[in-house]
FIFI-931401 format. One line per field, with one value per atom (N, C-alpha, C): residue number from 1; x, y, z; residue in three letters; atom name. Coordinates in steps of 0.001 Angstrom, whole numbers. Layout:
N
nr = [NUM, ...] .
X = [X, ...] .
Y = [Y, ...] .
Z = [Z, ...] .
rest = [ala, ...] .
atom = [CA, ...] .
***
This chain:
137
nr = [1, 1, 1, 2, 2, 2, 3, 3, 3, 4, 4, 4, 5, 5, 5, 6, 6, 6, 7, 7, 7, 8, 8, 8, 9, 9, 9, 10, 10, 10, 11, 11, 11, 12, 12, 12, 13, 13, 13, 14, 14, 14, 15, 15, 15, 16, 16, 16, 17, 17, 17, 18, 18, 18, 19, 19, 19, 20, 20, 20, 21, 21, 21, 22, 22, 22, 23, 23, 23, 24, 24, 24, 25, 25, 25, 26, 26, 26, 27, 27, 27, 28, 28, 28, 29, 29, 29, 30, 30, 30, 31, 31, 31, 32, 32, 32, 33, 33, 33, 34, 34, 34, 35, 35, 35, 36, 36, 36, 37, 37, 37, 38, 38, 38, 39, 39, 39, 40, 40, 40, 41, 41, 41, 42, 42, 42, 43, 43, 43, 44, 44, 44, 45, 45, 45, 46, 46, 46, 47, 47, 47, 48, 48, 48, 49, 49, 49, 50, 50, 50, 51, 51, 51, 52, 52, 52, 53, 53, 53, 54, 54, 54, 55, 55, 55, 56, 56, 56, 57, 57, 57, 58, 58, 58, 59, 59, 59, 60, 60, 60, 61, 61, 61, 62, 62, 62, 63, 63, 63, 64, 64, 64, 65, 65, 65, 66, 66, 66, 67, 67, 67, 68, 68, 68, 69, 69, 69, 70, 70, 70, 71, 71, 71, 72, 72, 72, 73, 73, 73, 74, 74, 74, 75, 75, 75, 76, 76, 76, 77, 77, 77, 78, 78, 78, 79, 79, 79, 80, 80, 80, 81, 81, 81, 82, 82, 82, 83, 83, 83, 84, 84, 84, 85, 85, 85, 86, 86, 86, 87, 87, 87, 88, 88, 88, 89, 89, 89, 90, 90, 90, 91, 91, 91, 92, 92, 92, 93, 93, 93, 94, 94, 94, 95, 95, 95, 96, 96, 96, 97, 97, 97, 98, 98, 98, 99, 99, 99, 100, 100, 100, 101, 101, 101, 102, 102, 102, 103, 103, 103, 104, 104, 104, 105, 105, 105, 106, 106, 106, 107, 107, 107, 108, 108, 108, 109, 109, 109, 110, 110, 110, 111, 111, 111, 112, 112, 112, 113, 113, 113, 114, 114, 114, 115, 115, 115, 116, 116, 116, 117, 117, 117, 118, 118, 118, 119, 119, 119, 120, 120, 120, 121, 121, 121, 122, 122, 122, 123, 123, 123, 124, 124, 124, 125, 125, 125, 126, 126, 126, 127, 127, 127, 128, 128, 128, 129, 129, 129, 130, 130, 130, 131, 131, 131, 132, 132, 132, 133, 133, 133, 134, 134, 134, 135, 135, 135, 136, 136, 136, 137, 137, 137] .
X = [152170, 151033, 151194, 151091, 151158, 150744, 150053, 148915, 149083, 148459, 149414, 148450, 148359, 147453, 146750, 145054, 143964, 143713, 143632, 142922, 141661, 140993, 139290, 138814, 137841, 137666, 135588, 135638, 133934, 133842, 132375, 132048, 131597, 132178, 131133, 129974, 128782, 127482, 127538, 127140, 127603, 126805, 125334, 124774, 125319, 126108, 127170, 128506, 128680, 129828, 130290, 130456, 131294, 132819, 133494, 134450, 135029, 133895, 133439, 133284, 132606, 132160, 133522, 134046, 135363, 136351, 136579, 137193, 137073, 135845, 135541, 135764, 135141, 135287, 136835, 137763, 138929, 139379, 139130, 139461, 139016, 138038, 137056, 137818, 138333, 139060, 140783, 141027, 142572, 142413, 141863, 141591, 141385, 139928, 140062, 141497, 141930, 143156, 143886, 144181, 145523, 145011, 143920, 143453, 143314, 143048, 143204, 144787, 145486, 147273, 147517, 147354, 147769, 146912, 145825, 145313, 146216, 146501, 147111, 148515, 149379, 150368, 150617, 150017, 149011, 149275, 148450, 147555, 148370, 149302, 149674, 151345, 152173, 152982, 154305, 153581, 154206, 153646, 153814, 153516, 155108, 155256, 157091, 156601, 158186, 158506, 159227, 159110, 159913, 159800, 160774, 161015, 160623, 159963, 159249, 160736, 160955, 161813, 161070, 160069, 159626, 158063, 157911, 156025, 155302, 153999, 153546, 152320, 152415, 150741, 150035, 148854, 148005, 147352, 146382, 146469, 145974, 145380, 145299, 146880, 147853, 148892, 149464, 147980, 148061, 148770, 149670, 149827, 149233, 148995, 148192, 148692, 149815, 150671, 152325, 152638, 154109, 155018, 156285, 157215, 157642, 157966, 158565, 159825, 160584, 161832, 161467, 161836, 161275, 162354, 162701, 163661, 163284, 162504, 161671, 161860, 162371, 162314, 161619, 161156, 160416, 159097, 157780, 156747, 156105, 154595, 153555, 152925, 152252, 151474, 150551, 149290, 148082, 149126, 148793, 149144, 148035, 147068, 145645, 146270, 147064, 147318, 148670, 149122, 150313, 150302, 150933, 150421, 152302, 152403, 153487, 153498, 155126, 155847, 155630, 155760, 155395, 156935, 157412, 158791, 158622, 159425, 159251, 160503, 160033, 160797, 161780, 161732, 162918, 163897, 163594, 164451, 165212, 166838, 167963, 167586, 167770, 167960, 168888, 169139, 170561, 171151, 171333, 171612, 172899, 172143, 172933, 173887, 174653, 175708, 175227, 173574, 173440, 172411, 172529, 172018, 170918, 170172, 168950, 167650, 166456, 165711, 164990, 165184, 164950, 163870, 163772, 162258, 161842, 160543, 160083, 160723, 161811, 162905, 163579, 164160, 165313, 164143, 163159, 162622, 162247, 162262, 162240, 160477, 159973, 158734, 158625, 157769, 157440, 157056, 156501, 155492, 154529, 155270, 154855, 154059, 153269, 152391, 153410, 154555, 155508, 156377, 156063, 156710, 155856, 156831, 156538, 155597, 155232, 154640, 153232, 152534, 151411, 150498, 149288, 148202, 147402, 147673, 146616, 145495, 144815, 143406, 144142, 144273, 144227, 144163, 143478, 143588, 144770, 145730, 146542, 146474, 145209, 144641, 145376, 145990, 145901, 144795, 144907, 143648, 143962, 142700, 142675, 141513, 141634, 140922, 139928, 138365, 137415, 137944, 137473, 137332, 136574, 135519, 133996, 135112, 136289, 136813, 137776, 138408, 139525, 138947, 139468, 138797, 140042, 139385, 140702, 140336, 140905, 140772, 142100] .
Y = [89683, 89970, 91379, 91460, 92556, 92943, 94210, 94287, 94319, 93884, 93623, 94629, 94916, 95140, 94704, 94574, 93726, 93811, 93346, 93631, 93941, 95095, 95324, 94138, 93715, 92567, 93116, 93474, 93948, 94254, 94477, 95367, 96714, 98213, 99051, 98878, 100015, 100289, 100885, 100278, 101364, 102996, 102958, 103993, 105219, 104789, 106260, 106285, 105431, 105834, 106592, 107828, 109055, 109143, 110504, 110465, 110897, 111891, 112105, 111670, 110457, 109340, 108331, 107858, 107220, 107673, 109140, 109833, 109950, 110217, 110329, 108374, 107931, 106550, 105787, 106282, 105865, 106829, 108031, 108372, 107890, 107747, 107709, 105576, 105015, 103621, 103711, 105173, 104913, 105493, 106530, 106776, 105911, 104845, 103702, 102989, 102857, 101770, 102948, 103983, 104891, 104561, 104570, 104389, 103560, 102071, 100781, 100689, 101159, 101087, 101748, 102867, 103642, 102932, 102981, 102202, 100750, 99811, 98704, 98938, 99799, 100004, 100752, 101295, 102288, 101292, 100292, 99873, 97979, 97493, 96259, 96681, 97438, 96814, 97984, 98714, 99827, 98463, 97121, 96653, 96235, 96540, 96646, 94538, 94736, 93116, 93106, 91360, 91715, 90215, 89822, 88791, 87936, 87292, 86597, 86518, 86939, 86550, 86103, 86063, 86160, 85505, 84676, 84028, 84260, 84587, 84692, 83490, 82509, 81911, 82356, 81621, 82200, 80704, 81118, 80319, 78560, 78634, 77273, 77025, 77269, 76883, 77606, 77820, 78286, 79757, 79568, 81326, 82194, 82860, 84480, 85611, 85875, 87441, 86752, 87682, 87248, 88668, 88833, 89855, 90167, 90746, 91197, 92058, 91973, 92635, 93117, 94585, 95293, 96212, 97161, 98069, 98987, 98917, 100615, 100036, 98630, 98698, 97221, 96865, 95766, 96119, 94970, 95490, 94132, 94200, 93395, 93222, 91838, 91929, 90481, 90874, 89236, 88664, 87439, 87055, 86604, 86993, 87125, 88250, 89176, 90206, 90241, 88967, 88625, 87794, 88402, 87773, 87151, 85752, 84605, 85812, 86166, 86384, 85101, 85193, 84656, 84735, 83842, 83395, 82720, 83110, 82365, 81506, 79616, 78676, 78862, 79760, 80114, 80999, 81840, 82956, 81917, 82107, 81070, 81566, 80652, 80836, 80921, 82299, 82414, 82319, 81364, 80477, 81946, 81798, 82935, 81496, 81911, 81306, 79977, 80249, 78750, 78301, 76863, 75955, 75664, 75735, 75281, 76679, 76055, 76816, 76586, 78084, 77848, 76818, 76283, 75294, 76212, 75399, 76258, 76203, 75420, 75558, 76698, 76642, 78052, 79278, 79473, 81041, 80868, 81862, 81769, 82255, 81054, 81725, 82642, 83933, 84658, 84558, 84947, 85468, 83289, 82537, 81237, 80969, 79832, 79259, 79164, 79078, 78284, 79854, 80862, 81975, 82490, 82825, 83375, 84241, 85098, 86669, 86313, 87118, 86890, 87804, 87126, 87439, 88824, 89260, 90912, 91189, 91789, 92847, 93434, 94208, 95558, 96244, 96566, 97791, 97494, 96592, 96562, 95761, 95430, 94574, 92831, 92488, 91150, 90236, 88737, 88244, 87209, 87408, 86056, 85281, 83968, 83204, 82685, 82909, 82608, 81419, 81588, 80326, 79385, 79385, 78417, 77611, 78059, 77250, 76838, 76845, 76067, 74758, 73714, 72214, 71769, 72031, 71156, 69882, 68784, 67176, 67027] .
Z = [12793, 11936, 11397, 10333, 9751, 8561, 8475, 7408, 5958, 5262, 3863, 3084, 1670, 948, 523, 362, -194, -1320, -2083, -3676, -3546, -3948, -4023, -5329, -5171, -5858, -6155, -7444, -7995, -8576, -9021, -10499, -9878, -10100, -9688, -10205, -9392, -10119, -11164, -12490, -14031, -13260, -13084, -12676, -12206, -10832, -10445, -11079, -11799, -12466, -13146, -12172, -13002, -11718, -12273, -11973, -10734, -10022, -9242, -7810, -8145, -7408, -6469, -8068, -8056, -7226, -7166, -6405, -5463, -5143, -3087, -2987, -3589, -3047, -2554, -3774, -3622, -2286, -2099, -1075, 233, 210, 1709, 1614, 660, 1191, 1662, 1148, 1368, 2968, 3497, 4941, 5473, 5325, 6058, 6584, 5087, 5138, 6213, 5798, 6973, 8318, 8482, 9770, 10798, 10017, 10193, 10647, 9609, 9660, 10817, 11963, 12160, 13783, 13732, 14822, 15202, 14476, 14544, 15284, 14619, 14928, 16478, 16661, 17904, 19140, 18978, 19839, 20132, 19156, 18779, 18856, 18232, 17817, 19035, 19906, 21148, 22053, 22203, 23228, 24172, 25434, 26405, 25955, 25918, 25615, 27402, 27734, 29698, 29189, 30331, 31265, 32205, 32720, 33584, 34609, 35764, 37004, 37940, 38476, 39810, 39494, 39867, 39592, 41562, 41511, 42853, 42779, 43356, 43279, 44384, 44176, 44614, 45681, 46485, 47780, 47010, 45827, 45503, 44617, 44425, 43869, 42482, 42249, 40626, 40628, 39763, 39401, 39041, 39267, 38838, 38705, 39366, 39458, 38938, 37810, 37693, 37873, 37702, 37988, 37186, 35867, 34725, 34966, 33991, 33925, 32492, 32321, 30876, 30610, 29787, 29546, 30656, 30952, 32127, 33740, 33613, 34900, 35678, 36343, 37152, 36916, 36904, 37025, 37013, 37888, 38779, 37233, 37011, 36182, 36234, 35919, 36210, 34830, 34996, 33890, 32816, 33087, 32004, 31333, 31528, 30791, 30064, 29855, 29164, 28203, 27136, 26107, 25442, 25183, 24546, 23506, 23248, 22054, 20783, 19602, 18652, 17685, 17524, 16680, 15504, 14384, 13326, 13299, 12700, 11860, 12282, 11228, 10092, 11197, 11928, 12269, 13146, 12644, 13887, 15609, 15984, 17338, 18174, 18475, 19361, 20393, 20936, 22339, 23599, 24195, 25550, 25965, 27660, 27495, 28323, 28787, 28917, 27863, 27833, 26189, 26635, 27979, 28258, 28656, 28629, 28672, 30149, 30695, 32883, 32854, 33857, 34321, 35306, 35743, 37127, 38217, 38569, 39328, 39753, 38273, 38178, 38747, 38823, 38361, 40294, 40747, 42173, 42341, 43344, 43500, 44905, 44549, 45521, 46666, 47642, 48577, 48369, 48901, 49197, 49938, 50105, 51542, 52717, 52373, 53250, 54393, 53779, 54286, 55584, 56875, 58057, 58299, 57226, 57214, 57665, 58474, 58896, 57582, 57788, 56254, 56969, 55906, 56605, 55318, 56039, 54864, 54749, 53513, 52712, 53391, 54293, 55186, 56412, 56240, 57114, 58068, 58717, 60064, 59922, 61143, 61224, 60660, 60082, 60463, 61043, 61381, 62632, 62897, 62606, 62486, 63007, 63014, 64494, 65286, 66296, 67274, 67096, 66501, 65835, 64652, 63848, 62699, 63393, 64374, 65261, 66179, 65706, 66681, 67176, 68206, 69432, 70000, 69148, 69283, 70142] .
rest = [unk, unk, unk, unk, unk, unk, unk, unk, unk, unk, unk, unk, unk, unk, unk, unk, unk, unk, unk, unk, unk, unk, unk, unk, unk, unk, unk, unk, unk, unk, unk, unk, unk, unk, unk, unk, unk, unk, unk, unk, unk, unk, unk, unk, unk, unk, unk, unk, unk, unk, unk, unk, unk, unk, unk, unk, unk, unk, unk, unk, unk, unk, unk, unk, unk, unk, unk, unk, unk, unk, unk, unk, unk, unk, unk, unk, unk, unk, unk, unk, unk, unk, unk, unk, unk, unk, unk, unk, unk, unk, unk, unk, unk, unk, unk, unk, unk, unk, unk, unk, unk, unk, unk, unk, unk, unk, unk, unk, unk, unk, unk, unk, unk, unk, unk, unk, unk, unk, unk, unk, unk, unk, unk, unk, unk, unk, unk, unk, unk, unk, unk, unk, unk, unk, unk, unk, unk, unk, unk, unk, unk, unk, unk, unk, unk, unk, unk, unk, unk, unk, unk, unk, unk, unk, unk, unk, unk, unk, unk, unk, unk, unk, unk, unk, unk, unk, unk, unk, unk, unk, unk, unk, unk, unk, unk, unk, unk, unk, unk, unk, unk, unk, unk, unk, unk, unk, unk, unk, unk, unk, unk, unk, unk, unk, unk, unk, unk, unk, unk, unk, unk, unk, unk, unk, unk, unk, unk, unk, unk, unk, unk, unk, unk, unk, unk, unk, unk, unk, unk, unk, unk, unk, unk, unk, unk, unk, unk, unk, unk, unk, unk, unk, unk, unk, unk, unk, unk, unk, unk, unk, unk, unk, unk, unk, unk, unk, unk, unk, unk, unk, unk, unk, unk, unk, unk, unk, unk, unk, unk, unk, unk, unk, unk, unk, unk, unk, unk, unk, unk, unk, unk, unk, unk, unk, unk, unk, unk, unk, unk, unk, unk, unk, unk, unk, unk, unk, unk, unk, unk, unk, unk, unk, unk, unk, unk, unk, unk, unk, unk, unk, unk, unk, unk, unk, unk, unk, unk, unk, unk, unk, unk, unk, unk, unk, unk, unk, unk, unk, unk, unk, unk, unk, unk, unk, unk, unk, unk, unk, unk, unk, unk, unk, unk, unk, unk, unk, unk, unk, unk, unk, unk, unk, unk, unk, unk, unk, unk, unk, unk, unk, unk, unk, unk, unk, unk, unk, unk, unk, unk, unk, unk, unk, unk, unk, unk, unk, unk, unk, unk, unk, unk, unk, unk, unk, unk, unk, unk, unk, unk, unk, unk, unk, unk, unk, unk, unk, unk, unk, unk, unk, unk, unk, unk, unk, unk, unk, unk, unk, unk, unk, unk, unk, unk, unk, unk, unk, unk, unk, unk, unk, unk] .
atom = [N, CA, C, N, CA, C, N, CA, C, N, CA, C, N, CA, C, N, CA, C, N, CA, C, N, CA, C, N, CA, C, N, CA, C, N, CA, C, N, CA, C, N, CA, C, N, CA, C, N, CA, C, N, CA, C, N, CA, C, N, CA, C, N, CA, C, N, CA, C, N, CA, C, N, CA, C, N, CA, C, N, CA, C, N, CA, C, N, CA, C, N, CA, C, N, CA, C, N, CA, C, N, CA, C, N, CA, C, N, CA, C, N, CA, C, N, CA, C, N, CA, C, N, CA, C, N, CA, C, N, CA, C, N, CA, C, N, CA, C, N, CA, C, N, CA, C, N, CA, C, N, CA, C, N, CA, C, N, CA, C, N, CA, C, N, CA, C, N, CA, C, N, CA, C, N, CA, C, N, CA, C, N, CA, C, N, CA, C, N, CA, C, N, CA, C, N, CA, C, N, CA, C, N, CA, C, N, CA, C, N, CA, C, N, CA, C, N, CA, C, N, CA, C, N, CA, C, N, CA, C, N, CA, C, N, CA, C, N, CA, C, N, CA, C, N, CA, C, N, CA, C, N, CA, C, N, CA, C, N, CA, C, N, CA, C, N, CA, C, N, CA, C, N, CA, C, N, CA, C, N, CA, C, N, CA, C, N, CA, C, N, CA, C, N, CA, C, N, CA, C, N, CA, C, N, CA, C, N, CA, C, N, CA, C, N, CA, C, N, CA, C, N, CA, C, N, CA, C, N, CA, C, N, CA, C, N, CA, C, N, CA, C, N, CA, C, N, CA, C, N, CA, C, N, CA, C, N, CA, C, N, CA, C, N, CA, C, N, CA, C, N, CA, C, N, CA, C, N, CA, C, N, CA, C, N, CA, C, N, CA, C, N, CA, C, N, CA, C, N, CA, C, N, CA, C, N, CA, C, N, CA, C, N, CA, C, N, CA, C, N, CA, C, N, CA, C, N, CA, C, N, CA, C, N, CA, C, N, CA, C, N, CA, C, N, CA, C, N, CA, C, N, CA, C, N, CA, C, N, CA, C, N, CA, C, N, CA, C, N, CA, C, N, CA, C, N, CA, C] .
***
């Protein structure tokens, strides 16, 4: 996405029409526009492009935390805060030296239900499960 130029589309007010006027006006729209431009670019187009290596779910299955690979390095990220690259048509597509695209297979999942590690609070502490939620049939 990227900002194009708009056509102003009106009749001025004949009334203030002096030259004056015209002038601050055209000015006080080309600032907007620099500003608009300059914010966009700011805030949209400095966004790190990464890699998905590493997915973590979460205790119902679903993913929530993925692992990025970026020019800067590794990094933790929700994935509410990741936003799909956007490709055009038209632009060829240039195949690396394998022809397929990973499944959830290939990508190794993290920190599993299935792993040894005992579950701790944040503050470090074991937990451990009451005796009132344990039934011994």
């Amino acid at each position: 996405m990227f900002i194009q130029e708009t056509r102003t589309v009106g009749v001025p007010d004949l009334d203030n029409l002096d030259k004056v006027n015209i002038s601050k006006r055209y000015h006080y729209q080309q600032a907007l526009r620099d500003n608009l431009r300059k914010r966009f670019r700011d805030e949209y187009l400095n966004w790190p492009l990464g890699k998905i290596i590493g997915m973590f779910p979460g205790k119902d299955g679903c993913t929530r935390v993925v692992k990025l690979k970026t020019t800067g390095g590794e990094i933790v990220r929700p994935v509410q805060r990741l936003f799909p690259l956007e490709l055009n048509n038209d632009d060829p597509i240039i195949y690396s030296v394998r022809d397929h695209v990973p499944s959830d297979k290939d990508i190794k999942i993290l920190n599993s239900e299935n792993s040894d590690c005992e579950k701790k609070i944040r503050s470090g502490r074991k937990v451990i499960k009451p005796l009132r939620y344990i039934t011994n049939f």
